[in-house]
C-alpha positions in Angstrom: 0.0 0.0 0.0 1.3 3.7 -1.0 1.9 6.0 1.7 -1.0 7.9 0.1 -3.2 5.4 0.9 -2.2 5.0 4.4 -2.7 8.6 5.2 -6.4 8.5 3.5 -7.0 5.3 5.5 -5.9 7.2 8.6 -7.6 9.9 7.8 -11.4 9.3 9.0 -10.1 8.1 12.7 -7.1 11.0 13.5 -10.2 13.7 12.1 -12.8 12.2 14.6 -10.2 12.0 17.6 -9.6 15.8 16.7 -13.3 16.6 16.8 -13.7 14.8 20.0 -11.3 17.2 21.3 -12.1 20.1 20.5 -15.8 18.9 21.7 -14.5 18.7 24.8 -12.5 21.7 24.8 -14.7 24.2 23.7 -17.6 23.6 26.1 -14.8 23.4 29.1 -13.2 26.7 28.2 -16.3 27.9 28.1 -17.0 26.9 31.6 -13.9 27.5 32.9 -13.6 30.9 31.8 -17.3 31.9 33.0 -16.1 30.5 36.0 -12.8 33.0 36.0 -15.1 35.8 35.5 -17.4 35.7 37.9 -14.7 34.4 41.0 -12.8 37.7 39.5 -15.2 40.1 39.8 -17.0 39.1 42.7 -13.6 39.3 44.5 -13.0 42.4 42.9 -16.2 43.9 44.3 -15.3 42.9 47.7 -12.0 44.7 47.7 -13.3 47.9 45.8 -16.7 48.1 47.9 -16.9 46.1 50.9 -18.4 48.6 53.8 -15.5 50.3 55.8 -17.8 51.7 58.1 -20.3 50.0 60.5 -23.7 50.1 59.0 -27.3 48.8 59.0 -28.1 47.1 62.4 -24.2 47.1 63.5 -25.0 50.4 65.3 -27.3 48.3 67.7 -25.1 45.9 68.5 -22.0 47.9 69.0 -24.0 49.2 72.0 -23.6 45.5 73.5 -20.0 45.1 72.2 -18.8 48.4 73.7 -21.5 48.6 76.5 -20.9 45.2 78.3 -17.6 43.4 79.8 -16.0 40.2 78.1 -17.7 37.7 78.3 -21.5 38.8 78.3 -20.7 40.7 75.3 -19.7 37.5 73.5 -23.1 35.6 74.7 -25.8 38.2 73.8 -29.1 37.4 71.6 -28.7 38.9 68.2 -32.4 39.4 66.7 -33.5 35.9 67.7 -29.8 34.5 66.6 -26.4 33.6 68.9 -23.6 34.6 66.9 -21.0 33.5 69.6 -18.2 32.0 67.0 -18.3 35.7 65.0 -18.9 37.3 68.1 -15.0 36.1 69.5 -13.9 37.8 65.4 -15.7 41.1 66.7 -14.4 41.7 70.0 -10.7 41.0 68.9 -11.6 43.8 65.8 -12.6 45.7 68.3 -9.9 45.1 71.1 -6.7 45.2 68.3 -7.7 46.8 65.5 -10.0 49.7 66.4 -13.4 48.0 65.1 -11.9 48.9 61.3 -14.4 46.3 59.9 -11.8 44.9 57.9 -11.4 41.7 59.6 -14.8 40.7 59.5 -14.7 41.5 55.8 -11.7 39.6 55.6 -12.4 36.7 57.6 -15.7 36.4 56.1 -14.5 36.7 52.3 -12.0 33.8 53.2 -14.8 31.5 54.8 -17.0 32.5 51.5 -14.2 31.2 49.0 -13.3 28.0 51.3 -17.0 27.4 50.9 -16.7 28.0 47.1 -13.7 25.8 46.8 -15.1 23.3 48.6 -17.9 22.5 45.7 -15.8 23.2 42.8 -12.9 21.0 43.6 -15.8 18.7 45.1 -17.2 18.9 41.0 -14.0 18.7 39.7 -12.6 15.6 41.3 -15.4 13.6 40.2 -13.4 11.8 37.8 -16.2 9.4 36.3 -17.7 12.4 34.8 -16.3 14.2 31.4 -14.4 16.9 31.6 -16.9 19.2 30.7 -19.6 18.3 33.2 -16.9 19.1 35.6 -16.3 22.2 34.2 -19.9 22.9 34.2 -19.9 21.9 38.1 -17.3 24.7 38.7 -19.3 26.9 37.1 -22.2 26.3 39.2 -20.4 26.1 42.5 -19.1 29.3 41.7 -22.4 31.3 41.0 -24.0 29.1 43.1 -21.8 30.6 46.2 -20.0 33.5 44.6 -23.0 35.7 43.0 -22.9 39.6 43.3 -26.9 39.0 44.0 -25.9 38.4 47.8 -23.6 41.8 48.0 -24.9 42.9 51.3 -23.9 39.3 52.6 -20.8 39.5 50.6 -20.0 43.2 51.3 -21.4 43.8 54.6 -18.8 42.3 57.5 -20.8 41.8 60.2 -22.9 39.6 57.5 -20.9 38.1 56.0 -18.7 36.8 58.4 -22.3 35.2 60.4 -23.5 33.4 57.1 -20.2 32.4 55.3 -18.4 31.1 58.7 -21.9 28.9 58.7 -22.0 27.7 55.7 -18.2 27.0 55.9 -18.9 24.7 59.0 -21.6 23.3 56.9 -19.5 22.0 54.0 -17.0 20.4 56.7 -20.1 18.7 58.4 -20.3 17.0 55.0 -17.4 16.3 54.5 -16.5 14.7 57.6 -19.5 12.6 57.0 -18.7 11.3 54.2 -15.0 10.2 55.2 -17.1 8.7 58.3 -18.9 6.4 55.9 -15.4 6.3 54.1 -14.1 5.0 56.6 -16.3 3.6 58.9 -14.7 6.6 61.2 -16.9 7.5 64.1 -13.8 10.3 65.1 -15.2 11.7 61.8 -18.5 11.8 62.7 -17.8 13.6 66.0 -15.9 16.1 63.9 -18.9 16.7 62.0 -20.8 17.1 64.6 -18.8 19.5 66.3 -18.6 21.8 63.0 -22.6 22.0 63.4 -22.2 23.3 66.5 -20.0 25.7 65.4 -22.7 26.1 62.2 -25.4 26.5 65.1 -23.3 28.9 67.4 -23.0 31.4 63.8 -26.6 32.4 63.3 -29.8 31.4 63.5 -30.2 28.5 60.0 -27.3 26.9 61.4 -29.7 24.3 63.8 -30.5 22.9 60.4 -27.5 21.7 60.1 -28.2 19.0 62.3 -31.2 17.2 60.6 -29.3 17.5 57.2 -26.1 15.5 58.8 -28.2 12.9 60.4 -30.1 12.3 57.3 -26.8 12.5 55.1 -25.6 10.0 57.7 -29.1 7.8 57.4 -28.6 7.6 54.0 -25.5 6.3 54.2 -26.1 3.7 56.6 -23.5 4.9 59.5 -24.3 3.0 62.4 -27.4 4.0 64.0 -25.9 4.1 67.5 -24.0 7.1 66.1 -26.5 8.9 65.7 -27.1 9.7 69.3 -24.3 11.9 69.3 -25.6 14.7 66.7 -28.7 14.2 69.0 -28.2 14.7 72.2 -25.9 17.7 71.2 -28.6 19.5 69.4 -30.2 19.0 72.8 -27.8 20.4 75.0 -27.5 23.4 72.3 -30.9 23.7 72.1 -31.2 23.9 75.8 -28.5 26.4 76.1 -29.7 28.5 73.0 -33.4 28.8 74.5 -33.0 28.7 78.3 -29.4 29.2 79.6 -27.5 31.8 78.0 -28.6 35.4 77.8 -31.4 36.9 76.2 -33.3 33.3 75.9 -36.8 34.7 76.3 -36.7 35.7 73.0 -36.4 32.8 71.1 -38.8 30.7 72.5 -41.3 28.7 70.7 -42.9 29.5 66.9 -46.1 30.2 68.1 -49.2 28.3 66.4 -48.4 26.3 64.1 -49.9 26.0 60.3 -48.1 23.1 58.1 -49.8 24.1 55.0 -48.7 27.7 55.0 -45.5 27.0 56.3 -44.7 24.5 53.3 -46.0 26.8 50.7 -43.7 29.5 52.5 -40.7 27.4 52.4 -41.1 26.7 48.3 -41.7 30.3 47.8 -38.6 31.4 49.7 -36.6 28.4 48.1 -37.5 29.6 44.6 -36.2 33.0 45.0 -32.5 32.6 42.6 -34.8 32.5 40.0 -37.0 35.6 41.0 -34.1 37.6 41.6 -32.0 36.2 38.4 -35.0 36.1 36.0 -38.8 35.2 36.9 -39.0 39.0 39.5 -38.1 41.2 36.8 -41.6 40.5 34.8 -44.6 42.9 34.9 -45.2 44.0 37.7 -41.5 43.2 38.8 -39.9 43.0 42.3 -38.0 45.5 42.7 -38.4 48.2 40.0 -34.6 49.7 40.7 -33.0 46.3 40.1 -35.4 46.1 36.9 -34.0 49.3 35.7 -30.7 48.6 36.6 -31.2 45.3 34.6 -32.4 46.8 31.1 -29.5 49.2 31.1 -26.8 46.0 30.7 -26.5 44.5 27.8 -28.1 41.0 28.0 -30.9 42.3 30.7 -33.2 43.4 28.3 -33.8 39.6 27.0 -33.7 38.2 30.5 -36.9 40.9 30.6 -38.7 39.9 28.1 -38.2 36.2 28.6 -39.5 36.6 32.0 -42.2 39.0 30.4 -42.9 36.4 28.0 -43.2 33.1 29.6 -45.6 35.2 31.9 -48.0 36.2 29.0 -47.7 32.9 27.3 -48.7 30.6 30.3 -51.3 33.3 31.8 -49.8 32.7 35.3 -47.7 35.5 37.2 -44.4 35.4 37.8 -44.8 34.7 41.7 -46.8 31.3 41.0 -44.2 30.6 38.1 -41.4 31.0 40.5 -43.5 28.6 43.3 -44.3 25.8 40.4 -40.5 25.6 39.6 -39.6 25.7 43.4 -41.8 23.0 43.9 -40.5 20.7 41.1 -36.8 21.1 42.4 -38.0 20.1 45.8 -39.9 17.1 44.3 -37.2 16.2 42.2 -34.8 16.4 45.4 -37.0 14.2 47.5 -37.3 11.5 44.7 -33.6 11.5 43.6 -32.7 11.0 47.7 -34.8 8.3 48.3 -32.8 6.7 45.1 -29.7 7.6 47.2 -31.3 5.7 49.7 -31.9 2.5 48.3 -27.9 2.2 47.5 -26.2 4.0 49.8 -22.3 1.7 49.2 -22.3 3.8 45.7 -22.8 7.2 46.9 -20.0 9.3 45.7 -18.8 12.3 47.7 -20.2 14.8 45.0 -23.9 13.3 45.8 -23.3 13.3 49.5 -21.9 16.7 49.4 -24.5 18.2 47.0 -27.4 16.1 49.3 -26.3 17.4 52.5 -26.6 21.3 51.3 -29.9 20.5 49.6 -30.8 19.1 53.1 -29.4 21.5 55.1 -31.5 24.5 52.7 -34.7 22.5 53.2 -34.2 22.3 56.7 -33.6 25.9 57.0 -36.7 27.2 54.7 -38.6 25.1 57.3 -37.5 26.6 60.1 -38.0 29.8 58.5 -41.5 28.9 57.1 -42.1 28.2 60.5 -41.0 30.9 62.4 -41.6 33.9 60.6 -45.1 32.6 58.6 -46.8 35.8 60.5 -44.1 37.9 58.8 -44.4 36.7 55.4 -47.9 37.1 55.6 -47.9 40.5 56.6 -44.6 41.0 54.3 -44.8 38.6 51.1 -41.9 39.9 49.3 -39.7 39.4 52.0 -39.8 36.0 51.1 -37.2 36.9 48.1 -35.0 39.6 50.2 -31.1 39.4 49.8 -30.9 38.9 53.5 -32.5 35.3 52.7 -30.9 34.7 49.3 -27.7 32.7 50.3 -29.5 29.8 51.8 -31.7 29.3 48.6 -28.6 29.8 46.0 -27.3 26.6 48.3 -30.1 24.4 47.7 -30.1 25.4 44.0 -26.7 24.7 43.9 -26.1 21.4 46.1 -29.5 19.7 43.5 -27.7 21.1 40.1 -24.5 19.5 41.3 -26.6 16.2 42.2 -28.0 15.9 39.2 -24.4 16.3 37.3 -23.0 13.3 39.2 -25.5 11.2 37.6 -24.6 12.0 34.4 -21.4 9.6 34.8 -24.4 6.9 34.2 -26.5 8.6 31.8 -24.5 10.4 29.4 -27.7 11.1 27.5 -28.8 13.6 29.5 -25.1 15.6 29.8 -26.4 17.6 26.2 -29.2 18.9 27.9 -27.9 19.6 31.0 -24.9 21.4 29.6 -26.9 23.7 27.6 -28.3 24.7 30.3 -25.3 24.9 32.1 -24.2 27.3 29.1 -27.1 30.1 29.8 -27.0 30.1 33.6 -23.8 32.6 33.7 -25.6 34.7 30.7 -28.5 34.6 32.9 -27.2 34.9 36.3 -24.8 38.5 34.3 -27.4 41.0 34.6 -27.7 40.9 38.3 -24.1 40.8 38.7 -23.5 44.0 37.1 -26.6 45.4 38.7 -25.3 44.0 42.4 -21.9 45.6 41.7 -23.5 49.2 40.7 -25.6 48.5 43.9 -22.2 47.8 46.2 -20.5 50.7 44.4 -23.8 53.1 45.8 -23.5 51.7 49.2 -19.8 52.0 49.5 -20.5 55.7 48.6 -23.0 56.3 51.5 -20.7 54.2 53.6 -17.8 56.7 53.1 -20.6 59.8 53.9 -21.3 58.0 57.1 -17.2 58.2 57.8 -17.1 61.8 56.4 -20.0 63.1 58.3 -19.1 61.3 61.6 -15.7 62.8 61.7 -17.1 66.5 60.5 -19.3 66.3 63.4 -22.2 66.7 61.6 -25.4 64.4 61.6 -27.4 63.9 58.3 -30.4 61.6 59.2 -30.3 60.5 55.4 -27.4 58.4 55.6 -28.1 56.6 59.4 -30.3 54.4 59.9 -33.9 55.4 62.2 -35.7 51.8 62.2 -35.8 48.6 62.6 -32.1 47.8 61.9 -31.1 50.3 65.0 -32.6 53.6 66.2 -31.7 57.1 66.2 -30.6 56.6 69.7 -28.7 53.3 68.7 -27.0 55.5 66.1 -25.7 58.1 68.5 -24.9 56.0 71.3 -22.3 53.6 69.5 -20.6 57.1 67.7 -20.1 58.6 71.4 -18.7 55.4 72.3 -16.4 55.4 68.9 -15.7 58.8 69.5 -14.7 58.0 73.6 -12.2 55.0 72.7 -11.0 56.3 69.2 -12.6 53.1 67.4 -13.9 52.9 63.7 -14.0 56.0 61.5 -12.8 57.8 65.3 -9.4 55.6 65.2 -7.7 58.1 63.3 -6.5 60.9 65.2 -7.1 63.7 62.3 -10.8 63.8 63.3 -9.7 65.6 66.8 -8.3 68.9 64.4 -11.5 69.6 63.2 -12.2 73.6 64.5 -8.8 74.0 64.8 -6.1 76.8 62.5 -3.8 74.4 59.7 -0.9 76.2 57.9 -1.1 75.6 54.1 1.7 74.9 51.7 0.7 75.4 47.5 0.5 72.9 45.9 -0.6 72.3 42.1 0.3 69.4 41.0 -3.2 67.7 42.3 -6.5 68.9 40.3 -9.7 68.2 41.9 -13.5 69.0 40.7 -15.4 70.0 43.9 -18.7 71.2 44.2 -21.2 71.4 46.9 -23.8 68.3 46.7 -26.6 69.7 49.0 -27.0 72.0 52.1 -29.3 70.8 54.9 -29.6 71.4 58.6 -27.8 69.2 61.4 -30.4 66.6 62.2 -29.2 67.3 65.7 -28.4 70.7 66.1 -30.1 73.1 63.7 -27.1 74.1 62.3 -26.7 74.6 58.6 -24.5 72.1 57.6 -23.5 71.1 53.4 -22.2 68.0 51.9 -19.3 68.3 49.3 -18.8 65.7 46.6 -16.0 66.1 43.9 -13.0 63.9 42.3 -9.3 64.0 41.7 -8.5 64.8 38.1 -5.1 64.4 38.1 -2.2 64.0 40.6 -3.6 60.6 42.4 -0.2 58.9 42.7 1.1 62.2 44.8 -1.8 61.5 47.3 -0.4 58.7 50.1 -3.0 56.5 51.6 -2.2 58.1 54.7 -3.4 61.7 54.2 -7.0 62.7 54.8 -9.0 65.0 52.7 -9.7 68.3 54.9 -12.0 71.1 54.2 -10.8 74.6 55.2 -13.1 78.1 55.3 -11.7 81.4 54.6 -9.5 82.0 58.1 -7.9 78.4 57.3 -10.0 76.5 60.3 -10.6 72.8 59.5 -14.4 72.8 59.4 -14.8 69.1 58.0 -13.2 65.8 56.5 -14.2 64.2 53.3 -13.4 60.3 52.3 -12.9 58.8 48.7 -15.7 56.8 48.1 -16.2 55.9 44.4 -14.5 54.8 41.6 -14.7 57.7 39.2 -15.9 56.0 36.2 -18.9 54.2 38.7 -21.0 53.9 36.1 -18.9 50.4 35.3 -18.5 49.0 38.7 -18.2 45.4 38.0 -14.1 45.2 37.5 -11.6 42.9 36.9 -9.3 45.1 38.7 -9.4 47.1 41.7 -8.5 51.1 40.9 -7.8 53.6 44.0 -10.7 55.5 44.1 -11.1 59.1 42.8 -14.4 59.8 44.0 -15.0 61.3 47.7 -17.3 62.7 49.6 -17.0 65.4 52.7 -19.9 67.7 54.8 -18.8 71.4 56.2 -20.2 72.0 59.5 -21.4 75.4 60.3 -21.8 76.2 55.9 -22.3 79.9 55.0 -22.5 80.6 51.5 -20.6 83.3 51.1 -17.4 81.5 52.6 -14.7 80.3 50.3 -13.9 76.5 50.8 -11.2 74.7 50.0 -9.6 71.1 50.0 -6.5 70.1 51.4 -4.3 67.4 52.6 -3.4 66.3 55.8 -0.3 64.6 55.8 0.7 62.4 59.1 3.3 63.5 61.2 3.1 66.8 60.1 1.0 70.2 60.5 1.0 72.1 57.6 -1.7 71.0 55.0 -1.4 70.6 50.8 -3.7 72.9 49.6 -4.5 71.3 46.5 -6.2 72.7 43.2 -9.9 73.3 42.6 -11.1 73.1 39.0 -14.5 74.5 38.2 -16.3 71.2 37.5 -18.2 73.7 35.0 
């Protein structure tokens, strides 16, 4: 035979082993780099926009932090929840590094990408699957954990270190109890129970991670006798939760009970990725902001009008849609368990895994369809707030990630489920960009709460005066800031407000600077202004040190300001994170006809920068 021949008769094979690859590799680029994207700009967002200041109901509980000695400040009730394990983070913020926020943001971002990593290399080590399905399981794991749609739980330290230490604990629970049926290990097993403890001693959801271990650990047939353990210590937490520690008249009971309601509560509140991803933003949507916000990014607009669409088409609003999907995820959780149940000896760890998160969101959306039925009643919507999101996303997550281990035994349904693994990041993109325009806003009046604290000035529109913490919260936690130099008081500069500064020129920083809006001190009557502006030029000669000062005519500090935006905020999802050029600052005492102007303090030394105001024009 000719060599001619040999290569046309090896032609047909070498062309199909090519195809095969590139089949392969396509679809896990794909993946992969989806994945890339979101892990990069979700940490991104963090870093540029996670809150530097205390905010929402952290003023109220500063007042037990600051107000009550070691240890009673550790033990307190936390709006029905024990927070002890962040509680020990807090107090050593507090005691070492001035309450500056950042190691609650820091130790919560680590817990939330141990808790990411712990699915995706869960996915990816699942060898009997292709390579793509893996992939594809990365790709979930991260949106499923890592989506901007939870920012405040993301951005928000006190937040996020409560959820994302839980559901840290949570993935070592299951973990531990799978290496317990491993290994027929019952030190394993105790080490899962002691994580839920930790899980239960984080916030409130965390008791469910009891009932989702001792079924994981049903399923796969560890010795019953072990399973006294995980009991008795839920009751000795229990007992100490309701009745021994402080504060434990409020958290007894649930009141009177309603099964039905509570069930259809809990499938509502499970089904609310969807509303916020897709389903919500239909006629009459959600949240109109986060609708808007939507239709100004580029794939939005179709996310809109599928939701707007499916809606017309099957003559059923988006609410019921959203409960009818729910309830077929549940149903197909329940039947694809009991199937774990019948063969528990070839369970591999990505079903356990995936099972006991499923399990441990279930149990939680019944505690919470339980406990706060009267609420949702009252308040329907609040079935789909961010503050509830994460525990959802879980569920979502743990049954996508379920039903890609079984493709390893039917490969027939991996084209389907791939496709759709395809348009869940195009899908999920809209509220990621809208989440990071959202942080990048809330950053902002973070920074004004900073600026306004340390200009002595109150303006009620950035504090809160509600249920998060009163007025009288709010003004008792900034004395105690103020007394022991903590938060935006640890910084010394604050104390030479009112006082003369000696200027030195400077022109080599351009700034626009304009005043925002004048108002009256909330507290004193006082005319008072808020100054916004942004450096044009000369932010590499501005050390990370000096703090942005506000003189009047006889060169008297009569305020601070704080960078707070990125100055081209209208893209705030980022693959980088940019010094910001963007800041904010309030004038106590404002007269118009005074002449303002910025300078630098520099530490160490008296005399100010005066730096160069352009007329923003």
């Amino acid at each position: 035979m000719t060599s001619t021949a040999v290569t046309q008769a090896h032609a047909p094979p070498l062309l199909r082993v090519w195809a095969q690859r590139v089949l392969i590799a396509v679809p896990t680029l794909f993946f992969v780099g989806w994945s890339a994207f979101y892990l990069l700009t979700t940490v991104c967002a963090i870093i540029n926009f996670a809150f530097r200041q205390p905010m929402f109901d952290q003023w109220r509980m500063y007042e037990s932090f600051l107000g009550l000695p070691f240890p009673e400040n550790l033990l307190q009730l936390e709006n029905g929840h024990r927070p002890i394990v962040p509680n020990l983070f807090r107090i050593a913020e507090i005691q070492w590094f001035s309450a500056n926020q950042l190691v609650q943001i820091s130790v919560g971002t680590a817990c939330a990408l141990l808790t990411w990593f712990a699915f995706a290399a869960t996915a990816w080590r699942q060898r009997e699957l292709p390579l793509p399905a893996r992939a594809a399981g990365v790709l979930v794991a991260t949106i499923g954990v890592l989506w901007l749609a939870n920012a405040r739980m993301l951005l928000h330290g006190t937040e996020s270190l409560d959820t994302y230490l839980l559901t840290l604990a949570v993935a070592c629970a299951a973990l531990c109890t799978y290496r317990a049926h491993e290994r027929r290990s019952f030190a394993y097993f105790a080490a899962a129970t002691g994580a839920c403890v930790v899980a239960m001693f984080c916030f409130g959801s965390g008791v469910a991670s009891f009932p989702a271990i001792v079924l994981l650990a049903f399923a796969l047939r560890l010795p019953a006798r072990w399973l006294l353990l995980p009991a008795i210590v839920l009751a000795v937490c229990l007992t100490a939760y309701l009745y021994v520690l402080p504060g434990s008249n409020g958290t007894h009971g649930f009141g009177e009970l309603h099964p039905l309601d509570s069930a259809l509560a809990a499938v509502r509140w499970i089904s609310a990725p969807l509303v916020h991803a897709w389903l919500g933003h239909a006629d009459p949507p959600l949240d109109t902001a986060m609708t808007g916000g939507m239709l100004r990014t580029d794939f939005g607009p179709t996310v809109v009008d599928s939701a707007n669409w499916l809606q017309a088409a099957s003559g059923i609003d988006w609410r019921t849609l959203a409960t009818l999907f729910s309830a077929a995820a549940v149903l197909a959780f329940a039947i694809r368990f009991v199937l774990l149940l019948r063969a528990p000896r070839r369970v591999k760890r990505l079903h356990a895994f995936a099972c006991a998160f499923c399990l441990f969101a279930l149990a939680t959306a019944a505690v919470i369809g339980i406990g706060r039925l009267t609420y949702f009643e009252e308040h329907p919507d609040q079935l789909y707030a961010d503050r509830y999101l994460v525990w959802p996303c879980l569920f979502w997550t743990g049954l996508a990630l379920l039903l890609l281990g079984d493709l390893a035994r039917a490969r027939k349904a991996a084209i389907p489920f791939l496709l759709i693994a395809c348009a869940l990041p195009l899908f999920a993109l809209p509220m990621q960009q809208v989440s990071a325009m959202w942080s990048g806003l809330v950053f902002k009046m973070s920074q004004r709460v900073a600026a306004s604290a340390r200009s002595g000035v109150f303006d009620a529109e950035i504090y809160p005066d509600g249920a998060d913490a009163s007025r009288a919260n709010v003004l008792d936690s900034l004395e105690r800031f103020r007394q022991r130099h903590l938060a935006m008081f640890a910084d010394s500069a604050w104390e030479r407000l009112g006082t003369h500064c000696a200027v030195e020129q400077n022109n080599a920083i351009e700034v626009e600077f304009k005043v925002a809006a004048v108002f009256a001190d909330a507290l004193t009557g006082l005319p008072a202004a808020r100054f916004e502006g942004r450096v044009l030029d000369g932010m590499a000669r501005i050390a990370r040190e000096d703090r942005l000062a506000i003189l009047d005519d006889d060169d008297t500090i009569v305020g601070f300001a704080e960078f707070s935006y990125i100055a081209d905020d209208e893209d705030a999802l980022r693959l980088r994170t940019p010094r910001k050029r963007g800041f904010d600052g309030y004038v106590r005492g404002y007269a118009a006809g005074q002449r303002y102007r910025l300078v630098l303090l520099h530490e160490g030394r008296d005399a100010a920068t005066m730096i160069r105001i352009v007329d923003p024009g």
